[in-house]
N, C-alpha and C positions, 0 to 999 in steps of 0.2 A: 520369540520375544514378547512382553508385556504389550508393546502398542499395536503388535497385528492383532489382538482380542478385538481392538476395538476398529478395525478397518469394514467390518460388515453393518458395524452400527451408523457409520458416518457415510457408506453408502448407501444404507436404507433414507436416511436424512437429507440424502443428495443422491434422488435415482435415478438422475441423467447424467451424473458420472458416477458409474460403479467401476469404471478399469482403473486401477492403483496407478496410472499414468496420469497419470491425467492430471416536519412538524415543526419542531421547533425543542431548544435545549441546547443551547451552547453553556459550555463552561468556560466561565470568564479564567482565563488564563492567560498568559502572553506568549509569545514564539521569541525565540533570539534567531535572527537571520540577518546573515550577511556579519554577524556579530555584533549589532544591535539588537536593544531589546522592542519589539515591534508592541502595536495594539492588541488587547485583549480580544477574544474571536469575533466577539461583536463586532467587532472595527477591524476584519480580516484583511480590509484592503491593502496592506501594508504598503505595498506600494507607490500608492496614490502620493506621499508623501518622500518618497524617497526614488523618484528617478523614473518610472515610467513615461511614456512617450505616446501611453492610448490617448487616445480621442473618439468620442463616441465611438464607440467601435462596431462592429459587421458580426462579428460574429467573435466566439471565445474557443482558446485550447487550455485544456486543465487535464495536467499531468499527475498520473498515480507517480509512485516514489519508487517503493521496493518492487524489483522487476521491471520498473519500465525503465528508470533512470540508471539504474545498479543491477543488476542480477545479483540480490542479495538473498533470495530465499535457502540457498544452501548455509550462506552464511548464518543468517538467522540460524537454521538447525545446528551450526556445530555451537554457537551460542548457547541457545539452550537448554543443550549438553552438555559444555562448561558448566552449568549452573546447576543441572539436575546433579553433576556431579562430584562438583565443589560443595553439596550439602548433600552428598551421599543419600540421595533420595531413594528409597527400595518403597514398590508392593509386593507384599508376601514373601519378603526377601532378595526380590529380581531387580537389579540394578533399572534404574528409569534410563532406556533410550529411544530416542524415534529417529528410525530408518528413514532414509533417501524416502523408499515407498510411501512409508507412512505419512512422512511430514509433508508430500506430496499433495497427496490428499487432503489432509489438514489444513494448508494453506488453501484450497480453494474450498473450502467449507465453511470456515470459519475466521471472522475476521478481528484481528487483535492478538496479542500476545496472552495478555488475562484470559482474554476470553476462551483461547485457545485449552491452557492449561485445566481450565476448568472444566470444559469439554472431554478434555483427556481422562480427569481423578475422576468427573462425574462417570464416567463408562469404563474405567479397570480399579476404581477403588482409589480414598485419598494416600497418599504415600507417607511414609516414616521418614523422619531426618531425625540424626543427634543432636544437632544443633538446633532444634525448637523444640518444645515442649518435652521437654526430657525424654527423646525419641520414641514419643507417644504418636499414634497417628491423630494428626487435628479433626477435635469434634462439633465443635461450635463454628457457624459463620464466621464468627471473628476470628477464628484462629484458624479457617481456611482461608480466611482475605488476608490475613499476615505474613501465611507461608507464602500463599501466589506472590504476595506485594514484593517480601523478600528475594523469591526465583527472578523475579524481572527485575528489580533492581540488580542482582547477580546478573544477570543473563546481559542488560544492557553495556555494565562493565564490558563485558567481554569481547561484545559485537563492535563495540565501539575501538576494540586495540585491532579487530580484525579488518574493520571496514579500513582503520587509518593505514593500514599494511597491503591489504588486495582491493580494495574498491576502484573500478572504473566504469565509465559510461558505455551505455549500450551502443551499439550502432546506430546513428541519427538521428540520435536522442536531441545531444545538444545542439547538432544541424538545424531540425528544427524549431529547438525553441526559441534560437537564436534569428531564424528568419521571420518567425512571428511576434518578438520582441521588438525589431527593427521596422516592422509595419503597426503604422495607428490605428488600423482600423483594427486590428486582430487585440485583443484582451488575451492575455498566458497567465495562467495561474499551476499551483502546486498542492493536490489533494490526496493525503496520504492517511491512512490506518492505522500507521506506526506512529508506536509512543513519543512523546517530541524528543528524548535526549537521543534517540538512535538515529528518529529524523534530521533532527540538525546538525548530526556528524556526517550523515549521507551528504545534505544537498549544501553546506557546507565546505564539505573536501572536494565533492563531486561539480555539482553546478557553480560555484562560487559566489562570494558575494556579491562582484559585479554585478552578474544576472540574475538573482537575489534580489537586489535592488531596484533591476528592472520589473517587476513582476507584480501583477494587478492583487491579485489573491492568493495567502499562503496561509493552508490549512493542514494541522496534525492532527491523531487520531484521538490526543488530550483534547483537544476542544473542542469537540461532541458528545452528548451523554447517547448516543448509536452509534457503533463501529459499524462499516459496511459487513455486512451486503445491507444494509438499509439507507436510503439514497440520499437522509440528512447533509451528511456533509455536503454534496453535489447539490441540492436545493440551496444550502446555506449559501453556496460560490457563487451561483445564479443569482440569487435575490444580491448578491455585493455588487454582481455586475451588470446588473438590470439590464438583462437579454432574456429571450423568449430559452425555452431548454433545447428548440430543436433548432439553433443553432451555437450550441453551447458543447462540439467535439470532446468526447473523454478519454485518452490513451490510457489502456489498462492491459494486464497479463493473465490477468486469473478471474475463473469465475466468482467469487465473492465480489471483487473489482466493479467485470461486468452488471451481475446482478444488481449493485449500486448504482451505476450507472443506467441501467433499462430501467429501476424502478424511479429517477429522475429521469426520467423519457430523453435522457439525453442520447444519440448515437455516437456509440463507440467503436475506435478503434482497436484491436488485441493485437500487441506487440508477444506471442508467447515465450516462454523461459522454454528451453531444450528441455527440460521434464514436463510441461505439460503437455497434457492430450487437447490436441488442437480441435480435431472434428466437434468438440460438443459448444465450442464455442459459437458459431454459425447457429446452431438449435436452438442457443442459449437466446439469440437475438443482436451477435455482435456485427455490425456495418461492413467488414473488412479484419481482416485476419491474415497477418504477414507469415513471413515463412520464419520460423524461430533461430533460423541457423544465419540472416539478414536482419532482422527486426525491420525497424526504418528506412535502414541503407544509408550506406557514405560511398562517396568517389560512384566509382561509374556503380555499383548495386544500388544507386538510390534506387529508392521505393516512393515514400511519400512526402511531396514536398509542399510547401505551403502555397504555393502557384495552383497544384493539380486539386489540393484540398479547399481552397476557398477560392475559386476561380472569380476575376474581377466582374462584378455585376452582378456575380450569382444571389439569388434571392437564398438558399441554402446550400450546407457541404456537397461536394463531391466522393465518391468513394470508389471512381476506377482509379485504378493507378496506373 
């Protein structure tokens, strides 16, 4: 298939995973959460004004979205797919698909859905559709930003009939963000990479708007001009919540995630999705690394709870479980 060409380039790109397992710039935009329309990113705190119960707080938990909250990475891929294949996208005549494996990789290399695509044309060639440019392949920037802009507009359609059909919560997701919502000292926030109409169908259906509402900071991957791996957005949730970073916990699944995370020196927790390769994560710098087939933990598998992780008095996290 067309996307294993490009599986050796994105491991040279990322040579602590080669196994197929495995400043400042906000854009003023607003989030709808909870189904309200919230502040522009500058004023990420959305919370502060609608229901939170922080008070000066100890320390912070800020949740990645896709993966940690959802295991939505497969989803995403048949996404897509839909969309590579609702505009009949071909290089060289080879229908556009990416494999389990492939998008495997993909997702922890590269962070965003454009960004992702772009990644892709740039290392197997731009594709043909019918349905643009009189199924010429696009030559000019503009008309590879119009194709990409087109696929994710398609692509989120799609994600969004799937997420409202299969989406649920990881194991101990909502446990605890539910236990560090209910304490003032702990700040919860929600820092995602995803575009905002896919993100606010996730945490929407998933988290709801209750706790939504409850919530110090919520950030999508629209309201930064850097998608992770670069640590903008996690800087950006820090400076909202005026805490030092290293106490400022980040639960993520993938190394883009992480790598966002260590490069705001924040420590992170890695919740993995069953397709990632868990070993490179520890190399990588993450705090703690659950077991993928538990994440969290509910009922008697708890793992980590907000007791063991911000123990009372402590000066910083905990990370035995």
């Amino acid at each position: 298939r067309v996307e294993m060409q490009c599986v050796a380039s994105i491991a040279s790109a990322n040579p602590q995973r080669v196994h197929p397992r495995g400043g400042s710039g906000v854009r003023a935009r607003s989030l709808v959460v909870g189904g309200r329309r919230g502040p522009s990113a500058p004023n990420a705190t959305l919370a502060s004004a609608a229901g939170s119960n922080t008070a000066d707080p100890r320390f912070a938990l800020l949740f990645d979205c896709d993966g940690v909250i959802v295991e939505t990475e497969e989803l995403h891929r048949l996404a897509y797919n839909a969309s590579f294949q609702h505009y009949g996208l071909t290089i060289d005549g080879t229908q556009v698909d990416w494999s389990v494996q492939y998008y495997d990789i993909l997702a922890n290399t590269v962070g965003g859905g454009k960004p992702k695509m772009k990644f892709y044309f740039g290392e197997n060639g731009w594709p043909a559709t019918a349905r643009l440019f009189n199924g010429a392949v696009p030559a000019s920037d503009a008309d590879k930003d119009e194709l990409v802009d087109a696929l994710q507009d398609k692509k989120t359609e799609f994600y969004k009939e799937i997420v409202a059909n299969t989406a649920t919560a990881r194991p101990g997701v909502l446990r605890l963000m539910d236990e560090a919502i209910a304490d003032p000292s702990i700040a919860v926030g929600i820092c995602s990479a995803a575009t905002k109409a896919g993100f606010e169908k996730v945490v929407n259906s998933v988290v709801g708007p209750e706790r939504l509402a409850k919530m110090d900071v919520i950030m999508a991957g629209d309201d930064v001009i850097r998608k992770k791996p670069d640590p903008l957005i996690y800087n950006l949730a820090r400076e909202k919540l005026g805490l030092p970073a290293s106490r400022c916990v980040v639960v993520e699944d993938s190394l883009v995630g992480l790598r966002a995370a260590v490069g705001a020196d924040m420590p992170c927790i890695i919740t993995p999705c069953p397709s990632s390769d868990v070993p490179d994560f520890m190399r990588e710098g993450a705090r703690a690394v659950m077991d993928d087939r538990v994440g969290l933990g509910d009922g008697p598998t708890t793992v980590v709870t907000l007791a063991k992780l911000f123990p009372p008095g402590a000066e910083s996290p905990n990370f035995t479980f």
